[in-house]
C-alpha positions as CSV (number, residue, x, y, z in Angstrom):
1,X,121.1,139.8,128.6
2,X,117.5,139.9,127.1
3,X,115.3,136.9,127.4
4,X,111.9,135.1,126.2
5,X,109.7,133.2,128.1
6,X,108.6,130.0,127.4
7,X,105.9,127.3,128.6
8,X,106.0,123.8,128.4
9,X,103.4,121.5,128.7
10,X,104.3,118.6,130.2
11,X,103.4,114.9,132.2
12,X,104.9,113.7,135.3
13,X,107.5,111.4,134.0
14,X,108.8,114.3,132.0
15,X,109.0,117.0,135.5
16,X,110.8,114.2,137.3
17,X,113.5,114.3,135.1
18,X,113.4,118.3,134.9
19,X,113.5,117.9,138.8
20,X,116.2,115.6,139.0
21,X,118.1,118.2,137.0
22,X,117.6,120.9,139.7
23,X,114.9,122.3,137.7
24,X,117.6,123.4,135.2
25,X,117.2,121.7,131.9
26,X,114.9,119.3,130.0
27,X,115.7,115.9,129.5
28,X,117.0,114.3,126.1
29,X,113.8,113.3,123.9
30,X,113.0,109.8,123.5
31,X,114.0,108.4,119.9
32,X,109.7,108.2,119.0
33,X,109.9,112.5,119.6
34,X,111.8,114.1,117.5
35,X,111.2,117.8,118.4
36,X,111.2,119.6,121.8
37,X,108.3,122.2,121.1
38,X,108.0,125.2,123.7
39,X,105.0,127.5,123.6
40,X,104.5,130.8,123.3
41,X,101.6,131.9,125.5
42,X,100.5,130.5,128.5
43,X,96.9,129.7,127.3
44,X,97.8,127.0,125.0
45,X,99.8,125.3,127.8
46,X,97.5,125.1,129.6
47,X,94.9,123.7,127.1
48,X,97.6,121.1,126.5
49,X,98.5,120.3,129.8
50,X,94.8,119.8,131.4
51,X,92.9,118.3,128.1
52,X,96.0,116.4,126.9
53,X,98.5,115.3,129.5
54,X,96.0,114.8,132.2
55,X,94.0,112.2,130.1
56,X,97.0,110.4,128.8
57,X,99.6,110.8,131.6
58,X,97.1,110.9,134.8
59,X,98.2,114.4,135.5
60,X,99.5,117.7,133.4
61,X,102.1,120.6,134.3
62,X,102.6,123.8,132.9
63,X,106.3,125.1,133.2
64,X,107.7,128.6,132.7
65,X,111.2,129.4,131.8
66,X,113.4,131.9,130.0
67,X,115.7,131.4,127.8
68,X,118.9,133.7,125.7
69,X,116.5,135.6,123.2
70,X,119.5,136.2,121.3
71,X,119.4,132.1,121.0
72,X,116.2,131.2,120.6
73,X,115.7,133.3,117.7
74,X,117.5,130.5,115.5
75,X,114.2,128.3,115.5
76,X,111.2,130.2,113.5
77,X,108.0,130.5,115.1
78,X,105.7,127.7,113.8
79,X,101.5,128.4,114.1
80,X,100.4,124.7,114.4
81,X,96.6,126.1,114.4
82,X,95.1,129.2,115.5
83,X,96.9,132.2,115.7
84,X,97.6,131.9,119.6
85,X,98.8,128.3,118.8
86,X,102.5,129.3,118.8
87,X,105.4,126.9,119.4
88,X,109.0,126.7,118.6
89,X,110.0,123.8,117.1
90,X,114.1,122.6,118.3
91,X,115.2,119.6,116.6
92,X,116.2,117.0,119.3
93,X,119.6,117.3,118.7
94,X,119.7,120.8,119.6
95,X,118.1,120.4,122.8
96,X,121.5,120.1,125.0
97,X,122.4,123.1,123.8
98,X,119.2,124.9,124.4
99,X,119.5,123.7,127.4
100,X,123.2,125.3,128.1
101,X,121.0,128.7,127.4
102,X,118.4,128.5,129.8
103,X,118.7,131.6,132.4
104,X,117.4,130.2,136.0
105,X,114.9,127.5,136.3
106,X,112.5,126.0,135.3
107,X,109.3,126.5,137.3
108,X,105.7,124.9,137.3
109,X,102.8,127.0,136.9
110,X,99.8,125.1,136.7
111,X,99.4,121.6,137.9
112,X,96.2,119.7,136.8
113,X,95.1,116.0,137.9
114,X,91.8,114.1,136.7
115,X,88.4,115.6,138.0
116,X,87.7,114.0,141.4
């Protein structure tokens, strides 16, 4: 079975749940997020998670995963800015199905926390 990699940027709340799942899948979105958005690239997780979540959420994570490539390719790659700024875009009702097509776990990368 072929798979893709993904990243996910992510805050603390947001891991706990992952972690409480056994690493396994991502929790259901709150009703204020409508789309669960992957990356593509490590970089621009990164970016996200230390300029982003670590000023808004006190700390930022960057997770790597893979998931059925044969699934994945259902949602169309969308540039939201420069041409390494690549996400995939699942509408929240998909996500416990993408989930069901996660191969392994889910594993944190990168952890970033506010400048000492």
């Amino acid at each position: 079975m072929k798979t893709t990699t993904l990243w996910r940027p992510t805050g603390r709340a947001e891991l706990d749940l992952v972690r409480e799942s056994d690493w396994r899948e991502w929790p259901p979105r709150l009703p204020e997020q409508p789309i669960f958005y992957p990356v593509l690239n490590e970089a621009y997780a990164i970016k996200i998670a230390r300029d982003w979540n670590v000023r808004f959420d006190g700390a930022g994570f960057v997770t790597r995963f893979e998931v059925e490539t044969d699934f994945v390719r259902r949602y169309p790659v969308q540039q939201a800015g420069g041409k390494t700024i690549l996400e995939l875009w699942v509408p929240a009702e998909d996500l416990a199905e993408f989930n069901t097509h996660i191969v392994g776990k889910i594993e944190v990368t990168h952890e970033f926390t506010p400048p000492a």
